[in-house]
C-alpha positions in Angstrom: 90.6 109.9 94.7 87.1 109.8 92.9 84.7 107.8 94.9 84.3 105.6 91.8 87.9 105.0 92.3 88.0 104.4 96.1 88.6 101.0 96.7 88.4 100.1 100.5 90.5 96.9 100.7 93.3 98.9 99.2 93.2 102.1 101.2 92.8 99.8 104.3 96.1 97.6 103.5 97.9 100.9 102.8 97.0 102.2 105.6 98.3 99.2 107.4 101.5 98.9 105.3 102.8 102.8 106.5 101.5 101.7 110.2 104.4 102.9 112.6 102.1 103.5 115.5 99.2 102.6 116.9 96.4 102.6 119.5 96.3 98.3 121.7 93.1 97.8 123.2 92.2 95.4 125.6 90.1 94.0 127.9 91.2 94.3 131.6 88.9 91.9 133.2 86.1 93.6 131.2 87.2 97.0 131.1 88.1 98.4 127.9 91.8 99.4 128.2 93.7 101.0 125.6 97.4 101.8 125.2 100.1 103.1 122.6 102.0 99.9 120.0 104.2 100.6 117.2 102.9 97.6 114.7 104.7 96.9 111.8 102.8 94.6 109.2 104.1 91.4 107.7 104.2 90.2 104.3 101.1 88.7 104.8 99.1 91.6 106.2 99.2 90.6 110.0 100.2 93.0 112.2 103.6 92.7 114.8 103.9 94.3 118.0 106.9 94.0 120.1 105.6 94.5 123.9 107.2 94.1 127.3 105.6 91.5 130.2 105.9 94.1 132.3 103.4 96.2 130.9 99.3 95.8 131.8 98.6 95.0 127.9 100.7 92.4 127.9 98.7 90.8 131.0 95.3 91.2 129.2 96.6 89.4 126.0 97.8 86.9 128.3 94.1 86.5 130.0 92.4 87.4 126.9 94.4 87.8 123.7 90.8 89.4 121.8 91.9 93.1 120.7 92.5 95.3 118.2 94.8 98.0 116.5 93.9 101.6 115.9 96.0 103.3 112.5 95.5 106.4 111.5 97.2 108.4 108.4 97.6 111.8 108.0 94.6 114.3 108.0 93.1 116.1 104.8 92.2 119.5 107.1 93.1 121.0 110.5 90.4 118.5 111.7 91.8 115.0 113.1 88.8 113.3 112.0 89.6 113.8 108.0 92.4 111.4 108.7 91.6 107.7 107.2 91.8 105.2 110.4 91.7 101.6 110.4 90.8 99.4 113.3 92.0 95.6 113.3 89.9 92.9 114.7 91.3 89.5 116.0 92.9 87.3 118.5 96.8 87.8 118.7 99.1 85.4 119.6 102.8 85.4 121.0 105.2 83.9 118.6 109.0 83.3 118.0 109.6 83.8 114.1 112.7 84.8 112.9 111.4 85.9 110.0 108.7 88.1 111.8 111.5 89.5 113.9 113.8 90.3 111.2 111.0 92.5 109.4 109.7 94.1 112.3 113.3 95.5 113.2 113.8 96.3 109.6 110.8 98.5 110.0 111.6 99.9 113.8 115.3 99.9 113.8 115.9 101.7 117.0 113.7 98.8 118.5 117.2 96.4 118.2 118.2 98.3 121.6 115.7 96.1 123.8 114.4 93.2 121.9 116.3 90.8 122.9 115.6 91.8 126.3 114.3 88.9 128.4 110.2 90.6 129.5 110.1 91.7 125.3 108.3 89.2 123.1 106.7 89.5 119.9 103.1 89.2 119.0 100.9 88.6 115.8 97.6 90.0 115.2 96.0 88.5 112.0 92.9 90.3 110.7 89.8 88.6 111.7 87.8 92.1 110.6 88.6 95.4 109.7 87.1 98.8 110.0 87.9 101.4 107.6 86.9 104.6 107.9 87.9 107.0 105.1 87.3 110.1 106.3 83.4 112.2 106.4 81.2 109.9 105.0 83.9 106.4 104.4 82.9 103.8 106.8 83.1 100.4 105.6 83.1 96.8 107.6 85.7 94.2 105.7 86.9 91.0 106.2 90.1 89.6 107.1 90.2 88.0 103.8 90.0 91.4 102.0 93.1 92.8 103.4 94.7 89.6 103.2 97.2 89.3 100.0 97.1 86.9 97.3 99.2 83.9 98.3 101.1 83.1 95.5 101.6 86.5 94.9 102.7 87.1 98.0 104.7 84.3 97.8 106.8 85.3 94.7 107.2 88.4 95.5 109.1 87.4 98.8 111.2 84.8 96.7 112.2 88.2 94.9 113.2 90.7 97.3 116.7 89.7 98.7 117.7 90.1 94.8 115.2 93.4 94.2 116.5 95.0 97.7 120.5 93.5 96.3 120.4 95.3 92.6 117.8 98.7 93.7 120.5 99.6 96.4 123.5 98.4 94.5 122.8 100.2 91.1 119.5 102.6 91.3 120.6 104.4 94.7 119.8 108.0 92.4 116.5 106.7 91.5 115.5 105.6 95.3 116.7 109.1 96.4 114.6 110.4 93.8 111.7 108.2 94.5 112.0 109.4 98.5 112.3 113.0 97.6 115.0 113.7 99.6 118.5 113.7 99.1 120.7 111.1 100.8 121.9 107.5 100.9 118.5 105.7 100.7 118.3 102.0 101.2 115.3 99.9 99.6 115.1 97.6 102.9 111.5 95.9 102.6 109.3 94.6 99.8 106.0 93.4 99.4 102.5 93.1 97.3 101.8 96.5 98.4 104.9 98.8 98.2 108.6 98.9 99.9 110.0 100.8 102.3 113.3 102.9 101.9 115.4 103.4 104.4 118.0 106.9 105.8 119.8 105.6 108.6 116.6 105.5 111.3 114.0 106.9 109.4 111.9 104.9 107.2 109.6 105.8 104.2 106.6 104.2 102.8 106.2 104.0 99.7 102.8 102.1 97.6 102.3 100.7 94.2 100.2 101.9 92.0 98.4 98.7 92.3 99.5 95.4 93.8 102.6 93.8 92.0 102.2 89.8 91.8 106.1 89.0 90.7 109.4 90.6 90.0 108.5 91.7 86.6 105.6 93.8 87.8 108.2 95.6 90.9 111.2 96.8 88.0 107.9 98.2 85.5 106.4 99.9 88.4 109.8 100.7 89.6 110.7 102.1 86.4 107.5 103.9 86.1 108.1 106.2 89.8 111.7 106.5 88.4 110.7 108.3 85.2 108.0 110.7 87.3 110.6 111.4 90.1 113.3 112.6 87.4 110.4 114.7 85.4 109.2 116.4 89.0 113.0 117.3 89.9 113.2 118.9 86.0 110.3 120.7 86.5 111.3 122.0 89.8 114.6 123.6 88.9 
């Protein structure tokens, strides 16, 4: 990406979207204390832990919910710090959402095994701040607000997926397979602003826009679009 073309708020919000793990810190009575989460972000760009009361971060939220969540993507070179990181800032809170639930399991499947268990609750950390840094040289301070996505956008879009997620996986399940680049019975099983996420039994894909879509009309053009590049890569490739 040209650095004329680098556009922070996106890259942060990606990075965000294809979270599947992350780096908790807290404070334990003061001390900095940091552990291993596996987030998965909501519609509207907060982040979901699921985390046990038996464990010390659970404890510290419950003194002191201040922390934040380390994501990282995948490096450019052999050297870890080419990989683009994002660090949210804010205050989490414990909450019982169904919705919230529903989406964090869609994303961490294997996570149904213990969720309902009695010490597992669910928390919600909403971007306060972020830090993005890009890689050598990519360093950039944003808001909450900038990662945060357009509400009535957000809001149609999430009026559209049950129907999107119905007819991609009833009638285009070529195209998804095409779109994953692997072979298999893909499921589209999570829309948003930002992308989707597909779906092989427990492994889950993330896959971004090409910008942010504000309604059903932009998610079939933009579907359409990876569709028609997916089937010219496998031509080109045989």
């Amino acid at each position: 990406m040209a650095d004329d073309d680098y556009d922070p708020p996106w890259v942060a919000r990606q990075l965000l979207r294809a979270a599947r793990v992350g780096t908790l810190a807290t404070s334990d009575k003061g001390h900095p204390f940091a552990s291993l989460v596996t987030p998965a972000c909501m519609p509207d760009g907060s982040l979901a832990i699921l985390i046990s009361r038996l464990s010390e971060h659970t404890r510290h939220l419950e003194a002191d919910a201040r922390c934040s969540i380390l994501v990282a993507g995948t490096a450019e070179t052999v050297n870890p710090q080419t990989a683009p990181r994002a660090t949210v800032i804010g205050v989490a809170e414990a909450v019982n959402d169904r919705a919230l639930k529903a989406r964090y399991l869609t994303i961490h499947p294997y996570a149904s095994l213990y969720a309902g268990f009695g010490d597992f609750s669910f928390w919600r950390l909403k971007p306060a701040a972020v830090r993005l840094v890009g890689g050598f040289g990519r360093a950039y301070r944003l808001r909450g607000s900038d990662v945060t996505p357009d509400p009535e956008a957000m809001a149609a879009v999430l009026a559209a997926e049950r129907e999107v997620l119905e007819h991609c996986n009833r009638d285009h399940a070529p195209a998804l397979a095409a779109i994953a680049g692997s072979p298999g019975d893909w499921q589209m099983v999570a829309v948003d602003v930002d992308g989707f996420d597909l779906a092989l039994e427990e492994r889950i894909i993330r896959i971004p826009w090409s910008a942010p879509v504000k309604d059903a009309a932009e998610i079939r053009a933009d579907l359409a679009r990876m569709a028609r590049e997916s089937r010219a890569r496998d031509r080109n490739t045989q």
